[in-house]
N, C-alpha and C positions, 0 to 999 in steps of 0.2 A: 504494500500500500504506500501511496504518496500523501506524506503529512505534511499539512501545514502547522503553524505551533498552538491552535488552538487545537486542534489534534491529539496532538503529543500531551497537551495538559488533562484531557480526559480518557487519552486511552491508552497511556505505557502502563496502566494497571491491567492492560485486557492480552497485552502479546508478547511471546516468548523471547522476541529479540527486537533490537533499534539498534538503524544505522544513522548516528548523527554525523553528517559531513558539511563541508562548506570554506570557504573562505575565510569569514571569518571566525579565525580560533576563539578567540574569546564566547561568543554566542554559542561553539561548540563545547566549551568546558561548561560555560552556563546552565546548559540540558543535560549532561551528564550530572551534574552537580545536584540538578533539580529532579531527574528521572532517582537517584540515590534516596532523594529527600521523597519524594512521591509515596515511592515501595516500602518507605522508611527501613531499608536496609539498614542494619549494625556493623559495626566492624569486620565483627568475627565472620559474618557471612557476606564477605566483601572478598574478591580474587581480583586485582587488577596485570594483565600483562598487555607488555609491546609489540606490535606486529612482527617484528624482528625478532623476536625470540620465541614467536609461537610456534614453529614449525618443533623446536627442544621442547619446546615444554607441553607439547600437546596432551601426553597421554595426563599430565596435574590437571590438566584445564578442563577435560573432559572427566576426571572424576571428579571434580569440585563441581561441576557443572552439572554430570547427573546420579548425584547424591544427594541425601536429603540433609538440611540443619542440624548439625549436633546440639544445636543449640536454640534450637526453636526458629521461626520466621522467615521473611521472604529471604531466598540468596540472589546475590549478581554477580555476574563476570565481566568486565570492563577489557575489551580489544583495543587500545589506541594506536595511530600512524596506521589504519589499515589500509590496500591497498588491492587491485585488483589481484596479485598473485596469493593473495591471502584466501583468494574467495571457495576454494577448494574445503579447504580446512574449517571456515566460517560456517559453510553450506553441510557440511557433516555434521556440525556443533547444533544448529539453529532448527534444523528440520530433526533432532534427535527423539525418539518417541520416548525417551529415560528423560528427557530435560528436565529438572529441577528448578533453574535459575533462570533468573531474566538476562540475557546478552548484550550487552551496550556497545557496540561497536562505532567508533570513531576516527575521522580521516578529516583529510586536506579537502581540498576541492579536487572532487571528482567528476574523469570525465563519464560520458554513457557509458559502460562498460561493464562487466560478469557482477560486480560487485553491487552494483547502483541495482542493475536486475533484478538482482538477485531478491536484492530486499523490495523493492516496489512493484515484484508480480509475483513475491508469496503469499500464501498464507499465514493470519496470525503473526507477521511482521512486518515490518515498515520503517521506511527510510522519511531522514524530514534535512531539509537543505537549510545550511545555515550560509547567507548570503550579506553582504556587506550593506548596513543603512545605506540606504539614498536619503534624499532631502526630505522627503512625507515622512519616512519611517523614524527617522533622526528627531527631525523635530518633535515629534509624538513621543517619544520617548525622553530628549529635555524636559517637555513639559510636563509630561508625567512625574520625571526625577525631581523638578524645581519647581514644585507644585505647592498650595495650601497646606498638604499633608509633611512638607519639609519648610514647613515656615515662612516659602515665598510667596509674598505677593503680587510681583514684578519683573519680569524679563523684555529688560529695555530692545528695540529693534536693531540695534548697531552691535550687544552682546548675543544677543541670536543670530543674527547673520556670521559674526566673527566664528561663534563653536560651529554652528554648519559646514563653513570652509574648514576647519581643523578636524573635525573628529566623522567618524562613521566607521573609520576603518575595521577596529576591535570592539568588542560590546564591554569588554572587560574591562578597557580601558576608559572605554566611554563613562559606564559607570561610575568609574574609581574616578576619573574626571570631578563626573557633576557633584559627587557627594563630596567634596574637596571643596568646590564654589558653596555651597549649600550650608557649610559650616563657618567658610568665610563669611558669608555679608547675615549671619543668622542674626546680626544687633539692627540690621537695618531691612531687611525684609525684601531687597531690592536687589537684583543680577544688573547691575552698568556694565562697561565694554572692559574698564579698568580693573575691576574684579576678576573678569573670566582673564582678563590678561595675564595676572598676577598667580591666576592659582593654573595657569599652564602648566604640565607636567614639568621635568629637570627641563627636556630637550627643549629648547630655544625654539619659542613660536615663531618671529622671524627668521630665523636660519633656517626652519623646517618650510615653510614660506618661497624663501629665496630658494632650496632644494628642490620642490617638488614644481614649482611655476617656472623657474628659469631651466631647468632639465627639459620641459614638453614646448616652453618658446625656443627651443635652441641656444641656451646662452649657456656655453660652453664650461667656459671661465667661473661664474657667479653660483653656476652649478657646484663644483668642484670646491670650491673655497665653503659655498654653504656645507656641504657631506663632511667638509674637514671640521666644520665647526660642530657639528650633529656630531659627531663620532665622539671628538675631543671632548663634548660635555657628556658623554656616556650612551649614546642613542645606540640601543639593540638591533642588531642586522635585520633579525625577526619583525622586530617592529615596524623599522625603514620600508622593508618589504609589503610590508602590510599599507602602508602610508602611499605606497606607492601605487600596492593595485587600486587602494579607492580612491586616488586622483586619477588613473588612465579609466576606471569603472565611471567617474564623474565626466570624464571628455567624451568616452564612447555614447554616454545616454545622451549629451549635449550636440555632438556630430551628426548621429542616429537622429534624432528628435528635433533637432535645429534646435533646441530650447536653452540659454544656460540658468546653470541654478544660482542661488542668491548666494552673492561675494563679496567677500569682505573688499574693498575699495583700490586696498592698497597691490591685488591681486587680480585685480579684475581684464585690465590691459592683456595681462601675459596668458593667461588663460581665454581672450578674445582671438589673440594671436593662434597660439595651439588650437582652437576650433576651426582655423581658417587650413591649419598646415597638414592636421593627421587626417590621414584619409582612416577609415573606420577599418578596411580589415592589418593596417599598420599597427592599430590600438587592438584589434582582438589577438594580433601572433604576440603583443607584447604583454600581454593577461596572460595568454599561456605561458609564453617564457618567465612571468613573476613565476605561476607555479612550478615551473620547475627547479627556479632559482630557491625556491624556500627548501624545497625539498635536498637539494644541492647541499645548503647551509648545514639542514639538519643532519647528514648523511655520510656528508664525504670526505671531515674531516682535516678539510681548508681551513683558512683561515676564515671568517666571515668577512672581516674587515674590507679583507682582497676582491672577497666575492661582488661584494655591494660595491665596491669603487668600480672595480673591471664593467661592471654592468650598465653605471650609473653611466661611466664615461661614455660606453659605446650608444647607450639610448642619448644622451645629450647630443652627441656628434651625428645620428640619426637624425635627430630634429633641426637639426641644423642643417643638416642636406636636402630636407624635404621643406626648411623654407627657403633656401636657395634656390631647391627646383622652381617652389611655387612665383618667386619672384620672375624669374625670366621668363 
């Protein structure tokens, strides 16, 4: 079955296995976290392993999985990093007629493949996509966070616009974001632009800014100097990543759509620019190349640093030759 998340809130108590995937990571630990809290799983009847290591440890996973609680209560099995080559292994576990436990299975953003199938044309299981905020989804969810029920009574137009432009990427971060703001201005009841300025995460709003806008306008130089400065204040390769697919996820809906979303001022030029440069399937080979590049990160045992400069460079110099093209 294919779930949406009001789905998932009324019926991971009804089937044997959930595959949460998507983009964004954070949304994806989110449903796992909440699917745990659901089942009201314990400790004791909790088994989490990595796709990486299932294939050693199959024969643990399948007795934990179907055997009953030493201990009374629902059991769960947690598969993270899964991938299509896992689906072998998965598909034995999930259709098991000994099943015990509920299967939580977890992944990157996948494409259509054995695995995505597997869970959306079974029976008694289901797959639910966890996909990066757009602008509707994001806002609804500010508002929700910085709402009456946290004290707010105000989120000025120039501070919503501002976290618009910054945030979508992660939900984890998102959150951990708004309740930061929500604490700060709690003497005064009020979100202004300077607030949400100030309670930006470590990484430099303007550096992350001058990164992710002068990369997709072509500016080489201002590119490079901002990633140095991103790094240098601790900015995670993973993150970067992430920041990056839902800036080119915000150009393709803009390109696609003719529409842009609401920008913060000081960014609005450079991202006028990039709508005019990236042709649409330049922005979809470079979504698939983020994912593979996360997965690179997590896997291969590089440097990360290397990874995101090497990429960073080659996309900026990209942009730069398709506004050279478009110029002539």
């Amino acid at each position: 079955m294919k779930w949406k998340e009001s789905d998932f809130n009324t019926g991971i108590s009804n089937v044997n296995a959930v595959l949460i995937y998507g983009p964004d990571a954070g949304l994806v630990d989110e449903l796992c976290e909440s699917a745990i809290e659901k089942l009201e799983i314990e400790k004791d009847n909790l088994l989490a392993v990595d796709a990486n290591n299932l294939r050693d440890k199959q024969d643990a996973v399948f007795a934990e999985s179907c055997s009953p609680s030493m201990f009374g209560g629902r059991k769960a099995v947690i598969i993270s990093n899964a991938g299509d080559s896992d689906t072998k292994i998965i598909s034995e576990l999930v259709t098991s007629t000994s099943l015990c436990a509920t299967v939580i299975v977890t992944a990157g953003d996948l494409r259509v493949g054995s695995l995505r199938k597997l869970f959306e044309d079974g029976k008694n299981i289901a797959a639910i996509a966890c996909y990066t905020d757009d602008s509707k989804t994001l806002e609804a969810l500010i508002h929700k966070e910085l709402s009456a029920s946290a004290g707010i009574r105000q989120v000025t137009p120039d501070a919503m616009s501002y976290m618009l432009s910054h945030m979508g990427g992660d939900r984890g971060i998102t959150r951990s974001f708004l309740q930061k703001i929500a604490i700060y201005v709690s003497d005064k009841h009020v979100v202004e632009l300077e607030d949400v300025e100030k309670c930006l995460p470590d990484t430099s709003a303007t550096s992350a800014d001058d990164y992710l806008y002068s990369l997709t306008a072509g500016h080489i130089n201002q590119t490079m100097v901002a990633l140095d400065r991103l790094i240098y204040s601790g900015a995670d390769a993973n993150m970067l990543v992430r920041m990056l697919y839902n800036h080119f996820s915000k150009l393709l809906t803009a390109v696609v759509d003719g529409q842009l979303p609401k920008l913060f001022w000081k960014v609005a030029d450079k991202f006028r620019s990039a709508v005019k440069i990236w042709p649409e399937e330049e922005i979809v080979n470079v979504l698939s190349k983020l994912n593979d590049l996360e997965k690179l990160i997590r896997t291969s045992g590089m440097q990360p640093e290397i990874l995101i400069r090497d990429f960073s460079l080659k996309l900026s110099v990209r942009a730069a030759k398709l506004a050279l093209k478009r110029r002539k």
